[in-house]
DSSP file (Angstrom, degrees, kcal/mol; ACC not computed):
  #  RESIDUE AA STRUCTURE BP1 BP2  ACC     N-H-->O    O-->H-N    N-H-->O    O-->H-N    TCO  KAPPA ALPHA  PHI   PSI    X-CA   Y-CA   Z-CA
    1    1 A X              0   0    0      0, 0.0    59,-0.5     0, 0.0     2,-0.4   0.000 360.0 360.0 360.0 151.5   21.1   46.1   -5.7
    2    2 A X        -     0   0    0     57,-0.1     2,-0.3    55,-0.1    57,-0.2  -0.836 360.0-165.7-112.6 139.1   23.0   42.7   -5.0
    3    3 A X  E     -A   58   0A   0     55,-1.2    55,-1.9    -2,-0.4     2,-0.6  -0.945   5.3-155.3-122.7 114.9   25.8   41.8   -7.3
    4    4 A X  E     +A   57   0A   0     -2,-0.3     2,-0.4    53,-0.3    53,-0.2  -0.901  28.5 161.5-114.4  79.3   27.3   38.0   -7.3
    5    5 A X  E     -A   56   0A   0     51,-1.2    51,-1.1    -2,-0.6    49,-0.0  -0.656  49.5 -89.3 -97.9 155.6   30.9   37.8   -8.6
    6    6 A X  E     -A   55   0A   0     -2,-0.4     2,-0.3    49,-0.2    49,-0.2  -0.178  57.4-108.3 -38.7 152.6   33.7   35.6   -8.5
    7    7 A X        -     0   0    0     47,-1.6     2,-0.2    48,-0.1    -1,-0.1  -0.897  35.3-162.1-120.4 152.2   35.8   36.5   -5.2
    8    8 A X    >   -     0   0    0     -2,-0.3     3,-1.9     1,-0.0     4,-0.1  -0.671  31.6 -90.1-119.8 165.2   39.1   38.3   -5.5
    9    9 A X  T >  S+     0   0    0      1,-0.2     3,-0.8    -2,-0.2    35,-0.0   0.684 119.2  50.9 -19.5 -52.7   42.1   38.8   -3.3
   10   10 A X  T >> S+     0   0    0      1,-0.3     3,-1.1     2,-0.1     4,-0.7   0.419  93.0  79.9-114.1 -19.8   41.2   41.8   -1.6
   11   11 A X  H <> S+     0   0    0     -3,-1.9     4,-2.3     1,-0.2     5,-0.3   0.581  71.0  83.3 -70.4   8.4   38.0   40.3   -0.7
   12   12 A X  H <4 S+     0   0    0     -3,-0.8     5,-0.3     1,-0.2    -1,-0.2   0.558  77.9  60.6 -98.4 -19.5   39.5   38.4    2.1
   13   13 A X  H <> S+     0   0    0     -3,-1.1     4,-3.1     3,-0.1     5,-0.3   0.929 109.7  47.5 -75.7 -28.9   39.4   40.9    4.8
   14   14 A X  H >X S+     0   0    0     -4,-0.7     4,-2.0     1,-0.2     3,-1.6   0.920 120.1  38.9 -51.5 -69.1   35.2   41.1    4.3
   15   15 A X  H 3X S+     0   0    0     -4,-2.3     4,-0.9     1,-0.3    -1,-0.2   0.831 110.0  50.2 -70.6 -10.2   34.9   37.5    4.4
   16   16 A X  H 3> S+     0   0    0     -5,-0.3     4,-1.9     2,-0.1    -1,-0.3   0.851 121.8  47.2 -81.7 -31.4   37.5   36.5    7.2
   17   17 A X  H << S+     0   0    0     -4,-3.1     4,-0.5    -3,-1.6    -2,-0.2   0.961 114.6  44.0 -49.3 -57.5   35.0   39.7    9.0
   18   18 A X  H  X S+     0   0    0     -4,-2.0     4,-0.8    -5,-0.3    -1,-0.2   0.771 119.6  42.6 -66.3 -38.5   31.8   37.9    7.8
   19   19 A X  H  X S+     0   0    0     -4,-0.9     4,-0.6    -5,-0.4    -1,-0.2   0.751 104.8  59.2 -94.5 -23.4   33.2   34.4    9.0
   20   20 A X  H  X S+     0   0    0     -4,-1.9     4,-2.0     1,-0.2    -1,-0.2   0.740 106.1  58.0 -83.1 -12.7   34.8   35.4   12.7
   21   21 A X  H  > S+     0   0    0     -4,-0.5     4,-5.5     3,-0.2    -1,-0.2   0.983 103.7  44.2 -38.3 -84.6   31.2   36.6   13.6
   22   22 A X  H  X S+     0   0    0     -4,-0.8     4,-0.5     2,-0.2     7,-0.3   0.794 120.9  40.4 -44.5 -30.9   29.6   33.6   13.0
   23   23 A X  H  < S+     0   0    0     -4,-0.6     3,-0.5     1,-0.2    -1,-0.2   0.931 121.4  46.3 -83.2 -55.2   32.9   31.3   15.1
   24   24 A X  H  < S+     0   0    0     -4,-2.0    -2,-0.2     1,-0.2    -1,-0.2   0.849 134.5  10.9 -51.6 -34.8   33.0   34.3   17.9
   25   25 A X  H  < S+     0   0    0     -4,-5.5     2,-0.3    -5,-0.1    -1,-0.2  -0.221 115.7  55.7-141.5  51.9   28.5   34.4   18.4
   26   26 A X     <  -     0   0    0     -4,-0.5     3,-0.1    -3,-0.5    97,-0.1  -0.950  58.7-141.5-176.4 152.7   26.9   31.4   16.6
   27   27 A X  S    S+     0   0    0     -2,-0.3     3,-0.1    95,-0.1    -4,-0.1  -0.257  77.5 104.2-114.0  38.2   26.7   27.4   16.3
   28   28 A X  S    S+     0   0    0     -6,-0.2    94,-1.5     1,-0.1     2,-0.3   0.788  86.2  41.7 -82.3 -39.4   26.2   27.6   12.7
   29   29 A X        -     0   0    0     -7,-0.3    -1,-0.1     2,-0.2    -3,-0.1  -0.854  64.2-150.1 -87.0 152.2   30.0   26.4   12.7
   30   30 A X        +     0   0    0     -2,-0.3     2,-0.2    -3,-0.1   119,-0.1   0.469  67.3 100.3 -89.6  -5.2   31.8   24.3   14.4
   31   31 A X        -     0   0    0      1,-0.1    -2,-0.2   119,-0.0     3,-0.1  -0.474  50.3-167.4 -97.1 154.9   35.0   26.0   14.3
   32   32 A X        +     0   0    0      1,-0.2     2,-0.5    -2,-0.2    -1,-0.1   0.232  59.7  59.2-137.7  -3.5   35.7   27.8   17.6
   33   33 A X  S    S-     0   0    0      0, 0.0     2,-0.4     0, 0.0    -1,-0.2  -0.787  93.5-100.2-128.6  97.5   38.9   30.3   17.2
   34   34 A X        -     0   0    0     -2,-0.5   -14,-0.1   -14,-0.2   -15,-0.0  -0.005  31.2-125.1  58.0  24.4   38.7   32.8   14.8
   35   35 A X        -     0   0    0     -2,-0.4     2,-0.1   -16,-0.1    -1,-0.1   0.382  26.2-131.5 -25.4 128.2   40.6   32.3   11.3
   36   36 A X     >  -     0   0    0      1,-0.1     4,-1.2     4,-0.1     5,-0.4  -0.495  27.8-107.2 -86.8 163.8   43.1   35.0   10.0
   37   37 A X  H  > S+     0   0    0      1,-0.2     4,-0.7     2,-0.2    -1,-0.1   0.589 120.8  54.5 -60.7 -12.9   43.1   36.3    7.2
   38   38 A X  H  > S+     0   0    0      2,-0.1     4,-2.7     3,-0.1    -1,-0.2   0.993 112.7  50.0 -41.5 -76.0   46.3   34.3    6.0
   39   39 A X  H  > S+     0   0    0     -3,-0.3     4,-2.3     1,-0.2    -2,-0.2   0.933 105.6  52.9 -63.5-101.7   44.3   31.5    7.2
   40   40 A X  H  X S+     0   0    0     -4,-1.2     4,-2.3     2,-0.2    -1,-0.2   0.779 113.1  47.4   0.4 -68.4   40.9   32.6    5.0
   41   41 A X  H >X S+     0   0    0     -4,-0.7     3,-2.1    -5,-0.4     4,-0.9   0.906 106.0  54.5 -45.4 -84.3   43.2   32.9    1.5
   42   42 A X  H 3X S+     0   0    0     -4,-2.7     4,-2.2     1,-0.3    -2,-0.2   0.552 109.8  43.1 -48.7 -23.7   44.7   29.9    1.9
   43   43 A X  H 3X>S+     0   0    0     -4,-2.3     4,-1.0     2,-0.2     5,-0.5   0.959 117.5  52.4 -57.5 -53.0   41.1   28.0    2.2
   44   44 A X  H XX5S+     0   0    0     -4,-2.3     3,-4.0    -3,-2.1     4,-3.9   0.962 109.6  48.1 -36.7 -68.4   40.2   30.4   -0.8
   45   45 A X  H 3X5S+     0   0    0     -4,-0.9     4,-4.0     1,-0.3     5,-0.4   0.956 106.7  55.0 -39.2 -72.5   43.4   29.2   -2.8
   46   46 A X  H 3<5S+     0   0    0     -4,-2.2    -1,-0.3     1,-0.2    -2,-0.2   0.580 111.6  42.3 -52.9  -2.0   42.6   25.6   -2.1
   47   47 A X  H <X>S+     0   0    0     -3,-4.0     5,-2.1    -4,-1.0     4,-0.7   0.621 115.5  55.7-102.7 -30.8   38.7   25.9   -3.7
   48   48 A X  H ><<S+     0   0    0     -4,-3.9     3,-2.0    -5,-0.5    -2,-0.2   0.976 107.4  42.4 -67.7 -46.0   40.3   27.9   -6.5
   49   49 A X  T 3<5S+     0   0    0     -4,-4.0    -1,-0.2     1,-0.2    -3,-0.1   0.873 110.1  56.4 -67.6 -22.7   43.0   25.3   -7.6
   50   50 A X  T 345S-     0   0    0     -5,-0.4    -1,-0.2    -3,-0.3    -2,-0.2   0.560 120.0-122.4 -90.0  -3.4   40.5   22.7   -7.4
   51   51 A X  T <<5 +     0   0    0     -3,-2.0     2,-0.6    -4,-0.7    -3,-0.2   0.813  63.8 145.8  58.6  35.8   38.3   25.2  -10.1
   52   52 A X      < -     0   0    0     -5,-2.1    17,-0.4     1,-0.1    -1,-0.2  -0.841  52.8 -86.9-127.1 140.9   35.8   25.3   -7.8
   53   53 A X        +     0   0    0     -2,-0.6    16,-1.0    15,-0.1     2,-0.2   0.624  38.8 167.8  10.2 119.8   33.1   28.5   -6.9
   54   54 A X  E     + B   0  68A   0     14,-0.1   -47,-1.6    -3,-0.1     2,-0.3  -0.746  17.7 178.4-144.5 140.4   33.9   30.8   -4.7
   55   55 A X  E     -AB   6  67A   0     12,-2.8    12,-3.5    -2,-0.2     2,-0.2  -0.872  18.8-154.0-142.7 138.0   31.7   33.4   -4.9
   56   56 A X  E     -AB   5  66A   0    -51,-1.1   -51,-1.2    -2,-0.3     2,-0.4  -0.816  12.1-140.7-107.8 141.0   30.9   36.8   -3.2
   57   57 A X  E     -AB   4  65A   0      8,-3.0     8,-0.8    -2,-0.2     2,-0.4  -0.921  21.3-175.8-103.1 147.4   27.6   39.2   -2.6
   58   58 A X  E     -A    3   0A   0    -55,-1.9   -55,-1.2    -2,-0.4     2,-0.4  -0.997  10.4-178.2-130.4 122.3   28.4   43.0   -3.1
   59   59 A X  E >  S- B   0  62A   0      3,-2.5     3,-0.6    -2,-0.4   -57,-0.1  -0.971  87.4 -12.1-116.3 142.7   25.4   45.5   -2.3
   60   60 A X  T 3  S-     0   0    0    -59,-0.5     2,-0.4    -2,-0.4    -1,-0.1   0.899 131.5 -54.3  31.6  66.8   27.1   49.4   -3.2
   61   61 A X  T 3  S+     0   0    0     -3,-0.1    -1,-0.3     1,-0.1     2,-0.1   0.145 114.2 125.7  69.9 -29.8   31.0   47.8   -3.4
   62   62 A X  E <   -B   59   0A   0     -3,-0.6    -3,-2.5    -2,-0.4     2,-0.5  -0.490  64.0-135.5 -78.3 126.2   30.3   46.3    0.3
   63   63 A X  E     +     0   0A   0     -5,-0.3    -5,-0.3     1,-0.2     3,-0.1  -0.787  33.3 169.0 -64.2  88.5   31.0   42.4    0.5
   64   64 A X  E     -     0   0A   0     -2,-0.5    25,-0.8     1,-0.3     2,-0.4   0.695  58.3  -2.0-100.3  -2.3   27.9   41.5    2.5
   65   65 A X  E     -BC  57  88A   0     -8,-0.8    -8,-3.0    23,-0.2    -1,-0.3  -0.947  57.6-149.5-172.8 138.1   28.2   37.5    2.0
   66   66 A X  E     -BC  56  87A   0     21,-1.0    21,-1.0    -2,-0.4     2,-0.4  -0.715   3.2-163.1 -98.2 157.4   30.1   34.7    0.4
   67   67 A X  E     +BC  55  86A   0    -12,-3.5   -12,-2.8    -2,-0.2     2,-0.3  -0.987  15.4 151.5-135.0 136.9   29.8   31.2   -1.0
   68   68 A X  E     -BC  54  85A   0     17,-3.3    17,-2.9    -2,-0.4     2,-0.3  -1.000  25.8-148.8-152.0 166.2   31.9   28.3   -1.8
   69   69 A X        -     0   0    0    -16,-1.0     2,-0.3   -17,-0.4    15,-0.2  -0.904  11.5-172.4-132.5-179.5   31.8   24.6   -2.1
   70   70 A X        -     0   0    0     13,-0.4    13,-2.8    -2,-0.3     2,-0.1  -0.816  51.1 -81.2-143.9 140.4   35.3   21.9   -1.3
   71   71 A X  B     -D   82   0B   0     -2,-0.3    11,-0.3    11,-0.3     3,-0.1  -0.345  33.9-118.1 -30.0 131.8   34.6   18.5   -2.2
   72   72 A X  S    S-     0   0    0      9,-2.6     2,-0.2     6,-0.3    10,-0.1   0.331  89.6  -2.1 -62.9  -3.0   33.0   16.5   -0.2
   73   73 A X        -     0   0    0      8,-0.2    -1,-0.2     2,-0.2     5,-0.1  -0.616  66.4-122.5 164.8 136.8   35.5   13.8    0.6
   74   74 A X  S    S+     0   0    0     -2,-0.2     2,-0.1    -3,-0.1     5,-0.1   0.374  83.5 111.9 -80.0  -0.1   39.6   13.5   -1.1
   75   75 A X  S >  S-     0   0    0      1,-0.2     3,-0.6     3,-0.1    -2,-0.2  -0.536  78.1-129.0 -94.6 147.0   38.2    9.6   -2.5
   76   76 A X  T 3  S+     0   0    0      1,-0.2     3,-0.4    -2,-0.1    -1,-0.2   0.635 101.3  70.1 -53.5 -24.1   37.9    9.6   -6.4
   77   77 A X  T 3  S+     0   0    0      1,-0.2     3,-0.4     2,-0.1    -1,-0.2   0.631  94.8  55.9 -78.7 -26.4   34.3    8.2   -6.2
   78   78 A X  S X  S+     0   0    0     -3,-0.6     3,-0.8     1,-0.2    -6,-0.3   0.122  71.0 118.6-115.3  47.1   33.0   11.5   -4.8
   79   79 A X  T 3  S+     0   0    0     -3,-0.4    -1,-0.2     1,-0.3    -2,-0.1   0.376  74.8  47.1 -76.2  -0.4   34.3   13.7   -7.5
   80   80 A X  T 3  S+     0   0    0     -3,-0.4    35,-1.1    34,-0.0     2,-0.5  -0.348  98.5  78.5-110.4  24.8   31.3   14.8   -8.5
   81   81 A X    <   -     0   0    0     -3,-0.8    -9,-2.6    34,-0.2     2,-0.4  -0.958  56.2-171.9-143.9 120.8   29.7   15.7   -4.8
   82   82 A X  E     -De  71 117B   0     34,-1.9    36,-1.8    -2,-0.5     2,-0.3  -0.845  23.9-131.0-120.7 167.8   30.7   19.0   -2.9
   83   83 A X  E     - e   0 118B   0    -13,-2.8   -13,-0.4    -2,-0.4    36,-0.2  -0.961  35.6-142.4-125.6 109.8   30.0   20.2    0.8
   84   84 A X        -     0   0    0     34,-1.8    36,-0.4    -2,-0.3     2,-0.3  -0.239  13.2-158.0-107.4 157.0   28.7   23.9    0.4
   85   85 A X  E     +C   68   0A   0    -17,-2.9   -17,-3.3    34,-0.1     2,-0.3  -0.934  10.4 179.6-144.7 120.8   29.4   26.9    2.6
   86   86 A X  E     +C   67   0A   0     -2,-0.3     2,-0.2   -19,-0.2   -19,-0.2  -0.936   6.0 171.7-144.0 124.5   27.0   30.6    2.9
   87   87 A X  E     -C   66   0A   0    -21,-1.0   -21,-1.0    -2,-0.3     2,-0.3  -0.994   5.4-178.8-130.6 122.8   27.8   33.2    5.1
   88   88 A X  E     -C   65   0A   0    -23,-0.2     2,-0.3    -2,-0.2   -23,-0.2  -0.724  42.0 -89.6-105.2 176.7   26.1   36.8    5.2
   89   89 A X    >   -     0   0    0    -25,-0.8     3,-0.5    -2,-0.3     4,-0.1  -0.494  37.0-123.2   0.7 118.8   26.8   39.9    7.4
   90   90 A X  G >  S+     0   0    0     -2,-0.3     3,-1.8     1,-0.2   -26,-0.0   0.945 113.7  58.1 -61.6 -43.7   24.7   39.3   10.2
   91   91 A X  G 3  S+     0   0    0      1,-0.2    -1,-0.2     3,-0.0     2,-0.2   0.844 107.7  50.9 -15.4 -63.8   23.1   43.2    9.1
   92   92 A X  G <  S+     0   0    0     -3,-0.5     3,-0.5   -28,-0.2     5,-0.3  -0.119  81.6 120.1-109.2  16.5   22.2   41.7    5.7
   93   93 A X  S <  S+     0   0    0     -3,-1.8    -3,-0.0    -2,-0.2    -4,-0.0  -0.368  72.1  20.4 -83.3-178.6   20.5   38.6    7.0
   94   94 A X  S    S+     0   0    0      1,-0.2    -1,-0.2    -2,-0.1    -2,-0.1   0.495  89.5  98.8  78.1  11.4   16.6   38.3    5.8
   95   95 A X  S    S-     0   0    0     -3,-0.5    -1,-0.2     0, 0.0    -2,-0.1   0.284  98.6-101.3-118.4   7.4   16.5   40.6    2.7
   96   96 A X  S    S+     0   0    0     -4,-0.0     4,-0.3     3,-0.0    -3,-0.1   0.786  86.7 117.5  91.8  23.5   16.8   37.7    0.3
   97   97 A X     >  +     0   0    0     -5,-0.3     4,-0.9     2,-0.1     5,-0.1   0.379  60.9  69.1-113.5  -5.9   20.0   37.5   -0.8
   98   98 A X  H  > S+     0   0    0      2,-0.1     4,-2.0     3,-0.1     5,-0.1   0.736 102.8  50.7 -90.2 -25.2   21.2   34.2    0.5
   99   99 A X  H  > S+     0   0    0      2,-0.2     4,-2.7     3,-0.2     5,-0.3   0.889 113.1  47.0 -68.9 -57.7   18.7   32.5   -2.1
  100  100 A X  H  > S+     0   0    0     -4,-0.3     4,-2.2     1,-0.2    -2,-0.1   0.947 113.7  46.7 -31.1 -50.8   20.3   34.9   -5.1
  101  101 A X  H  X S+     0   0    0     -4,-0.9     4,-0.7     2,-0.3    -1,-0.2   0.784 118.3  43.5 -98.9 -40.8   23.9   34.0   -3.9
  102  102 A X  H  X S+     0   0    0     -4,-2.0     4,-1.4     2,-0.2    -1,-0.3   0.767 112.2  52.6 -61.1 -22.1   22.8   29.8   -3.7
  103  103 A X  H  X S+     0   0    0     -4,-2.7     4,-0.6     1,-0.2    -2,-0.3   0.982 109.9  44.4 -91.9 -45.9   21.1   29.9   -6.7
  104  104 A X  H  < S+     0   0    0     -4,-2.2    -1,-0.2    -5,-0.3    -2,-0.2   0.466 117.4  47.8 -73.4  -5.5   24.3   31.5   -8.5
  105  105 A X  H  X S+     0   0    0     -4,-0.7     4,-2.0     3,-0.2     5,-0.2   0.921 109.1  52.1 -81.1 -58.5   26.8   28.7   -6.5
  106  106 A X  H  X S+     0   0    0     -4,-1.4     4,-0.8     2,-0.2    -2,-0.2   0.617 117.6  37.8 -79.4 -30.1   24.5   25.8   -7.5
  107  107 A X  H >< S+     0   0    0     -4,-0.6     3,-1.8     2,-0.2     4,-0.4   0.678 116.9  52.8 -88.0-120.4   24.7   27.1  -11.4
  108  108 A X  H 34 S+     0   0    0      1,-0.3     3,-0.4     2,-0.1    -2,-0.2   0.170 115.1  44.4  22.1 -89.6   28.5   28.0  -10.9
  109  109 A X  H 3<>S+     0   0    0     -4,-2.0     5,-2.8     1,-0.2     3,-0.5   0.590 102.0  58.5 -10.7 -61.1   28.8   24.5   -9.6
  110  110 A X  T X<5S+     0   0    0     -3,-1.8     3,-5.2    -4,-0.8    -1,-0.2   0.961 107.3  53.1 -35.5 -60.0   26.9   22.5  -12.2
  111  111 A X  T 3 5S+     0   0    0     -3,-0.4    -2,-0.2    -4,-0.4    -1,-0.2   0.384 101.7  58.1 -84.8  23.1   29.5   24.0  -15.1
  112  112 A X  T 3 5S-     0   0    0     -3,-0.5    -1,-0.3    -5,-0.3    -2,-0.1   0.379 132.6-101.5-105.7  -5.2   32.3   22.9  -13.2
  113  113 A X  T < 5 +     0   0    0     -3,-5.2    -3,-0.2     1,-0.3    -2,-0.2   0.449  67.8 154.0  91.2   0.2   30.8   19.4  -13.5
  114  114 A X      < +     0   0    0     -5,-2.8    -1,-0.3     1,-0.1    -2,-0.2  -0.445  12.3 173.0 -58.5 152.2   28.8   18.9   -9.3
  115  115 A X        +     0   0    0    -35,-1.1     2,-0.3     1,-0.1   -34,-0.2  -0.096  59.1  46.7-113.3  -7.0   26.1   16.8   -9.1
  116  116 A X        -     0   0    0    -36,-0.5   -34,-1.9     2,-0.1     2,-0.5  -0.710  60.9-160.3-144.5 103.2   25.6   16.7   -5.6
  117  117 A X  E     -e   82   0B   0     -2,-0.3    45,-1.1   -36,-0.2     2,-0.3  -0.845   6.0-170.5 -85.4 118.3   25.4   19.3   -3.1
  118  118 A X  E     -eF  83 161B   0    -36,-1.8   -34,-1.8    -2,-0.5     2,-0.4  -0.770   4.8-164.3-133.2 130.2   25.8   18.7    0.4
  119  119 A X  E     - F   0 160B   0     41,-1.4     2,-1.4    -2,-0.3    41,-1.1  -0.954   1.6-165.5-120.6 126.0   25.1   21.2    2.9
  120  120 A X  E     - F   0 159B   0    -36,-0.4     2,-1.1    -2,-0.4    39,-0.2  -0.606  18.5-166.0 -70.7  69.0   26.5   20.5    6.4
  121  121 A X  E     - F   0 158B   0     37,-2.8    37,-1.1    -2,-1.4     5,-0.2  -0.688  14.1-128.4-120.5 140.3   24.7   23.0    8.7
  122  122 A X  S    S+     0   0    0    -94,-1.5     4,-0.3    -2,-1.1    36,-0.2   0.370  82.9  17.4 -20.6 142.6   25.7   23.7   11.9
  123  123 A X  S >  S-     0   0    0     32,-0.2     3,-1.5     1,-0.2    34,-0.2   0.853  79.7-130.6  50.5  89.6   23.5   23.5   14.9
  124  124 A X  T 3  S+     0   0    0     32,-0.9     2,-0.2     1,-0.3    -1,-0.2   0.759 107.8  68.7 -53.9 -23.9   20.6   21.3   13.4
  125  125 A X  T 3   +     0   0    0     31,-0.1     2,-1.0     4,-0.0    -1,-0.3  -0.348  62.1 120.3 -69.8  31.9   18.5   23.9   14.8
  126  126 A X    <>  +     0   0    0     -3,-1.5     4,-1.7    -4,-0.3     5,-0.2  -0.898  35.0 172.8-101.0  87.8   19.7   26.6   12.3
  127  127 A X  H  > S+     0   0    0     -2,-1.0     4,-2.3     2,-0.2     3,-0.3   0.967  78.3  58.2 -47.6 -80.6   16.0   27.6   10.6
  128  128 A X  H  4 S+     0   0    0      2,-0.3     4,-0.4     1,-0.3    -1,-0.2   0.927 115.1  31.9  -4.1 -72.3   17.3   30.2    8.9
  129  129 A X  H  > S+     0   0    0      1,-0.3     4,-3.1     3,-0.1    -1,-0.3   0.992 120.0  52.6 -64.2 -46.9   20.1   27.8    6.9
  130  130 A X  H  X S+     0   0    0     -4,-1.7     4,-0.8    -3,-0.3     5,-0.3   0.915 112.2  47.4 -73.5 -37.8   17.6   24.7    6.9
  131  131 A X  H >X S+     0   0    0     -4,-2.3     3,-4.1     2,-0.2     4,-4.0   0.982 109.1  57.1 -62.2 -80.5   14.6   27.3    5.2
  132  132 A X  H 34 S+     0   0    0     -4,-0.4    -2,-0.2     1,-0.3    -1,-0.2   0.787 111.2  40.0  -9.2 -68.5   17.3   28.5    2.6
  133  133 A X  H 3<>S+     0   0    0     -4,-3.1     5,-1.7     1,-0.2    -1,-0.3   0.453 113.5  53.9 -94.8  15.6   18.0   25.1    1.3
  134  134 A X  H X<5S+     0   0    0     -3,-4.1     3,-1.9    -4,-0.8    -1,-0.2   0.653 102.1  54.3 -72.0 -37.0   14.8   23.9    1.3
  135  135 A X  T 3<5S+     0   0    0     -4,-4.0    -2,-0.2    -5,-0.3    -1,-0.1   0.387 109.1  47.9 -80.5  26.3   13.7   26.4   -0.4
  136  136 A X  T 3 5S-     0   0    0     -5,-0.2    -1,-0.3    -3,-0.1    27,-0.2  -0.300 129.7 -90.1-129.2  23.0   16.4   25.7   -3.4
  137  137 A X  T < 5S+     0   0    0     -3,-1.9    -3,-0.2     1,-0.1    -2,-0.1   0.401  74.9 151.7  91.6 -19.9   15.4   22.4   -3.1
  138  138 A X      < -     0   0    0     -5,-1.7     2,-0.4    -6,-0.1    24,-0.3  -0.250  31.1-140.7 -65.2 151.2   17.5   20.5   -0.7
  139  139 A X  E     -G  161   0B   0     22,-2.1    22,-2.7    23,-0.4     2,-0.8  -0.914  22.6-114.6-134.0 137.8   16.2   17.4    1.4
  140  140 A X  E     +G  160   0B   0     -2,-0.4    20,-0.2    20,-0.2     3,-0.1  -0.661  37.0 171.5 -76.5  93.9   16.9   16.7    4.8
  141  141 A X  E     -     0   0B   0     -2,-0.8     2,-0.2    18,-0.6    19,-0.2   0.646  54.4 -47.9 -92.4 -11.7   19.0   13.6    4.9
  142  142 A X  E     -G  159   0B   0     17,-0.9    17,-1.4     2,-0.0     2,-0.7  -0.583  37.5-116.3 151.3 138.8   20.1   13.5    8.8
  143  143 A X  E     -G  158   0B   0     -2,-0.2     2,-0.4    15,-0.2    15,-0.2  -0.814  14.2-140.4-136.9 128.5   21.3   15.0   11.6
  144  144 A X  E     -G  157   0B   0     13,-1.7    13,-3.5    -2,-0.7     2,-0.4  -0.628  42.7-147.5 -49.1 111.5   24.9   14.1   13.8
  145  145 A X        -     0   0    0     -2,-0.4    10,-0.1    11,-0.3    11,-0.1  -0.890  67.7  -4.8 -95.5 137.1   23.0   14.6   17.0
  146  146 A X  S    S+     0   0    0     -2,-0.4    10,-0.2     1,-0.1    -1,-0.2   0.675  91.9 138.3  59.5  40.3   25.1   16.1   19.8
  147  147 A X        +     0   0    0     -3,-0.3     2,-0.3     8,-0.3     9,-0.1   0.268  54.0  55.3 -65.7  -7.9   28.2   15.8   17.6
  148  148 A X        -     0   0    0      2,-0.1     7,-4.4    -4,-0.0     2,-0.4  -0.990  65.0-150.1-159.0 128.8   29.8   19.1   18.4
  149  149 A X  B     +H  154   0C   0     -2,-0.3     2,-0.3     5,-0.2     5,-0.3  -0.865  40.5 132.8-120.4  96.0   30.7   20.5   21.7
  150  150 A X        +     0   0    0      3,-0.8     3,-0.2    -2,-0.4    -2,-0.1  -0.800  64.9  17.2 -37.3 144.4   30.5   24.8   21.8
  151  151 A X  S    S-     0   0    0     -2,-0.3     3,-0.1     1,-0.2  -124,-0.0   0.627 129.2 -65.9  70.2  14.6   29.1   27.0   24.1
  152  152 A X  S    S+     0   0    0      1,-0.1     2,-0.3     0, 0.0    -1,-0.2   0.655 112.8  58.0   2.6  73.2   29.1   24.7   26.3
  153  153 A X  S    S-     0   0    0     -3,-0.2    -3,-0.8     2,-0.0     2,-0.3  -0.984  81.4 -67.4-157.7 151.6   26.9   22.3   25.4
  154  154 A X  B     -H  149   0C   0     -2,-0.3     2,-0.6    -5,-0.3    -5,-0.2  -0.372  37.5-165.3 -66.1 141.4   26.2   20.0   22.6
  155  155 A X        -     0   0    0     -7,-4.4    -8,-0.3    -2,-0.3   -32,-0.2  -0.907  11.8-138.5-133.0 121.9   25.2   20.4   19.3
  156  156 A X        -     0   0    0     -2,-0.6   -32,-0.9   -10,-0.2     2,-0.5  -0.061   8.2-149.6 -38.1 133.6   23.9   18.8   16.3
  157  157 A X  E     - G   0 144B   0    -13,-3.5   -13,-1.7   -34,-0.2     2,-0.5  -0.761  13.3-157.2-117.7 108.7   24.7   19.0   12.6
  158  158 A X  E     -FG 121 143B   0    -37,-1.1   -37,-2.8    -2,-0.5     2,-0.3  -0.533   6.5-143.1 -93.1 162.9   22.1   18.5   10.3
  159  159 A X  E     +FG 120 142B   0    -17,-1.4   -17,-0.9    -2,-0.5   -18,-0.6  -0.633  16.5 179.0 -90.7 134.0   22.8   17.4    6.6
  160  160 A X  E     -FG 119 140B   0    -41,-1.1   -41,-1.4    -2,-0.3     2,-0.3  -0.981  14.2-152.4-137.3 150.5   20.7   18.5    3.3
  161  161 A X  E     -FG 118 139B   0    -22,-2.7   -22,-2.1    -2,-0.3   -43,-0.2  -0.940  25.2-106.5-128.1 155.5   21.6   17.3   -0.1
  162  162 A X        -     0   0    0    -45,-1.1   -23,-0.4    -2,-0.3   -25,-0.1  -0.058  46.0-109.8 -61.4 178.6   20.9   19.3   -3.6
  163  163 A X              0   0    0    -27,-0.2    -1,-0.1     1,-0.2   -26,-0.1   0.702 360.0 360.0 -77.1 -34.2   17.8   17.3   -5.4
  164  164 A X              0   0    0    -49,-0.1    -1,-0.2   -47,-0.0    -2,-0.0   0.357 360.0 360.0 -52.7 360.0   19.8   15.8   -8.0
């Protein structure tokens, strides 16, 4: 059974694990070395002071996936608009737990005061991530074509926004 908590210290070696997949074997990010697990907190810290989500999936104690959103841009005007980020266990993709674990961010998120959710995903050619937020609602606002250089080649990012 999948469990959706708050994420704690100790959670940081799963999710720097969950996240160095995805940099090492994927264009779903853009980021290309690795974060440490230093590196991992201190992102954590900075959505936490700012008293927003960050949010873990547990099936039997195991951390298979995370969520958080950052503001979308440091101007005052877009203080209500965040840019959201889902990672699973590559094992633990396709069983329906990345919908659970959005639908508990996007609530999370609301009672913090968001209105707008922005997901940034990698490689405009991510089905997977582009199915997910459609199916939570999200609309396909546009995509950075050839924006992003890894693997060598270029890559796209397309954009989705919450409904609101």
């Amino acid at each position: 059974m999948l469990t959706i908590r708050s994420s704690r210290d100790d959670d940081i070696p799963s999710i720097t694990s969950i996240y160095s997949y995805y940099v090492l074997n994927s264009t779903c990010t853009f980021e290309i070395i690795p974060p440490t697990n230093e590196e991992m907190a201190s992102r954590r810290d900075d959505v936490l002071q700012k008293t927003l989500p960050y949010l873990v999936a547990e099936v039997n104690n195991s951390i298979v996936g995370y969520a958080y959103c950052n503001w979308f841009k440091p101007r005052a005007a877009y203080r209500y608009a965040v840019e959201l980020s889902i990672y699973f266990d590559k094992d633990q993709c396709g069983k329906g737990y990345g919908r659970q674990l959005l639908n508990a961010l996007i609530t999370e998120a609301e009672l913090v005061g968001v209105r707008k959710m922005i997901a940034s995903i990698g490689d405009s050619t991510n089905e997977k991530s582009i199915h997910l937020h459609r199916a939570a609602g999200f609309a396909h606002v546009g995509t950075l074509k050839s924006c992003g250089w890894k693997f060598n080649r270029w890559i796209g990012e397309g954009d989705t926004t919450s409904p609101k």
